[in-house]
N, C-alpha and C positions, 0 to 999 in steps of 0.2 A: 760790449760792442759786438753788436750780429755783422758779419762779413758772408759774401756769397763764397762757396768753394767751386772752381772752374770747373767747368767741364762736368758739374755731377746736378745741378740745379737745388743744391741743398747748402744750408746756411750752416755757420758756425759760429760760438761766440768765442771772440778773442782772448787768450787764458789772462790773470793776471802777470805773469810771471814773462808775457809774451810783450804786454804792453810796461813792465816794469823794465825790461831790457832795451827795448828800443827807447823808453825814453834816457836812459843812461846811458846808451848809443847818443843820442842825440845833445844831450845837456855834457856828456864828456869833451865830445869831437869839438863841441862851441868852444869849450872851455878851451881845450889844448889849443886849436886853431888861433885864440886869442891871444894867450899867451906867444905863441910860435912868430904870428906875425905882430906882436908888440916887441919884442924884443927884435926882429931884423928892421922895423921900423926905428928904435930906441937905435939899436946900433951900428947903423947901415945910412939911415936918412929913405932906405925906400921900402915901397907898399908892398904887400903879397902881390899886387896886381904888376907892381914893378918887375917885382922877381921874375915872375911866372911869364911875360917880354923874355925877361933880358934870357934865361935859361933856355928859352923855345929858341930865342935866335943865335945862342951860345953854341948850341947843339949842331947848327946848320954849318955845312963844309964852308961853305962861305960868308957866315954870319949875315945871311939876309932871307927872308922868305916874301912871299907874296902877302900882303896884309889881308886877304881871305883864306887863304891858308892858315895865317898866325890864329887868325879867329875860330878856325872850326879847332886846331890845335890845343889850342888852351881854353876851350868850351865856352868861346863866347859872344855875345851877337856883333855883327862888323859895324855896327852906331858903338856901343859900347865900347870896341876897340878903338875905331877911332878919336874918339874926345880921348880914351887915355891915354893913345900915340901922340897928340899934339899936346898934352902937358907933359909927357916923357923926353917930347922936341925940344921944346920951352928949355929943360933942361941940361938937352946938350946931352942923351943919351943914347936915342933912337935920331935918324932921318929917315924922311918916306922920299923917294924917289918914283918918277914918274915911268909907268912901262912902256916900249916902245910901240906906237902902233895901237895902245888902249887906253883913251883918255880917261877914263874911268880906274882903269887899276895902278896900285902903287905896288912898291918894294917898299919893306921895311926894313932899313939896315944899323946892324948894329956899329956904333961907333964909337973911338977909341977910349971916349972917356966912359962909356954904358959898360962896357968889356972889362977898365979899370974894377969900377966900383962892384960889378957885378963878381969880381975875384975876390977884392975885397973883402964883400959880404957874405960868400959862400961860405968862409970856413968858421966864421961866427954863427949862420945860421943851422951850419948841419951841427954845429957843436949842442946849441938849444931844443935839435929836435932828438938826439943821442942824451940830454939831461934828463928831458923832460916826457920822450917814449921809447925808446930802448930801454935805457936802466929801470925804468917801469916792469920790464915783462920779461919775464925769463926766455931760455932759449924756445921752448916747450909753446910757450904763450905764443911767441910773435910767430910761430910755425902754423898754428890756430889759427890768430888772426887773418895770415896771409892765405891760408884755405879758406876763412869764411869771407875775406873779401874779394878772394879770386871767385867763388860762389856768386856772391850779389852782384859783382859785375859781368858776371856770364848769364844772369836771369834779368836783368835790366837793358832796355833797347837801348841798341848802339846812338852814339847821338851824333 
């Protein structure tokens, strides 16, 4: 695979060894992503999408943020959010409340029984991911890791 190199108008071919890692990057992450959220799904009853709610609004001094906030927070488009705030409602975990003065924007707040579960499932789920990558990687490795990914996300536009 020929790639442009920036800034110099000259091509390069991709080594193998370039394209053998990024796809282990990539068929890894699947793999562990699946497992991580199979098993908080198996033990919990909620989705990564659940988590990734309840934790953004766990984190808030007052457990609620503005649901365009929550969205660009947990990187996701505000259609997307909302269909999974009203099956999160459904549940009895989230309520949206109305903002004053903008009929258009809500709050999204967390409530008592989202806060329950969300304890809950925290210590199951950081247990699964301390099984399943921690004890993977030495001290050495995960120090790597966290420079090569603090890398890739300082080379990637902000979103």
């Amino acid at each position: 695979m020929t790639i442009p190199e920036p800034g110099t108008g000259r091509r390069r071919t991709m080594t193998r060894d370039e394209l053998r890692v990024w796809r282990r990057f990539l068929e890894t992450s699947e793999q562990l992503r699946n497992v991580v959220t199979g098993r908080l799904q198996d033990e919990s009853g909620l989705s990564s999408g659940d988590y990734g709610v309840l934790l953004a609004l766990s984190e808030q001094p007052e457990k609620r943020m503005r649901s365009s906030q929550l969205a660009q927070h947990i990187g996701w488009e505000r259609s997307r959010l909302s269909h999974h705030l009203g099956r999160m409602e459904r549940r009895g975990l989230v309520q949206r409340e109305p903002v004053a003065g903008d009929s258009r924007g809500a709050v999204v707040a967390l409530t008592t029984d989202g806060a329950q579960l969300f304890r809950a499932a925290s210590a199951p789920h950081l247990r699964v991911i301390h099984e399943t990558f921690v004890r993977a990687l030495s001290a050495q490795q995960l120090a790597a890791l966290d420079d090569a990914m603090t890398a890739l996300a300082a080379h990637l536009p902000a979103r």
